[in-house]
C-alpha positions in Angstrom: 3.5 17.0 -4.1 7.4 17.3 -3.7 9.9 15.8 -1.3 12.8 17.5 0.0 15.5 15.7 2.2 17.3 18.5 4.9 21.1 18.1 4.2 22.0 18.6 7.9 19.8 16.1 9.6 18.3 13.9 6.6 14.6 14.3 7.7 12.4 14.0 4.7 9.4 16.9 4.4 6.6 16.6 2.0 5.2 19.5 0.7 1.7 19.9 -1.5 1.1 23.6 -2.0 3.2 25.0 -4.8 4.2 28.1 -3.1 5.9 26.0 -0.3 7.3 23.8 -3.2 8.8 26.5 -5.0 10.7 28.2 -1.9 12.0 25.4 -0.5 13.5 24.1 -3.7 15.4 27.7 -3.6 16.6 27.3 -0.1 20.2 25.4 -0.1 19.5 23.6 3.3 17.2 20.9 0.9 17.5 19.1 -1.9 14.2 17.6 -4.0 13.9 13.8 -3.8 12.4 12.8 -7.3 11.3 9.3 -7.1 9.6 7.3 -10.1 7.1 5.6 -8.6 6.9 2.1 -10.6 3.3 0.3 -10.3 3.7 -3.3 -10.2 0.5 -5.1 -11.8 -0.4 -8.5 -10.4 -2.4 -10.9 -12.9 -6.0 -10.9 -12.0 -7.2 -13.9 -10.8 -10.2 -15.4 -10.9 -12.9 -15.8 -7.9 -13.4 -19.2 -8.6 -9.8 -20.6 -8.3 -8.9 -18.4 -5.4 -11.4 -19.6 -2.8 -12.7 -23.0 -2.7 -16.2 -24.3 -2.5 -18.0 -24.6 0.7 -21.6 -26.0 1.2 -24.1 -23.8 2.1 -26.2 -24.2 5.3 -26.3 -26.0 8.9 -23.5 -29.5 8.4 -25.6 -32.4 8.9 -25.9 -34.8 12.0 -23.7 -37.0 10.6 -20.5 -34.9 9.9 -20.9 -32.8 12.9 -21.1 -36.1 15.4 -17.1 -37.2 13.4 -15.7 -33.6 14.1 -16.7 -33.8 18.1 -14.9 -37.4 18.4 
């Protein structure tokens, strides 16, 4: 895939097939936008530390009475 920026109106066009690729990179009306495309890694973290621990089932009478009041 290639980008090409129209000098006139500065709409971007992206192109995938290489024959389109190759004539619009003649034509003088576009010039190629080459960008590096930088991948940013993020540390993994663990399951664990990023959600914490709920109890599993129905809350008992007692907890479920204090969050009505």
């Amino acid at each position: 895939m290639a980008k090409f920026r129209c000098k006139a109106s500065g709409n971007i066009i992206e192109f995938t097939y290489e024959v389109d690729i190759k004539s619009t990179r003649r034509n003088k009306a576009y010039e190629e936008i080459i960008s590096v495309e930088e991948v940013i890694e993020t540390p993994a973290q663990d399951v664990k530390d990023a959600t914490p621990a709920k109890k599993v089932g129905r809350p008992s009478t007692k907890v479920a009475a204090e969050a009505s009041e």
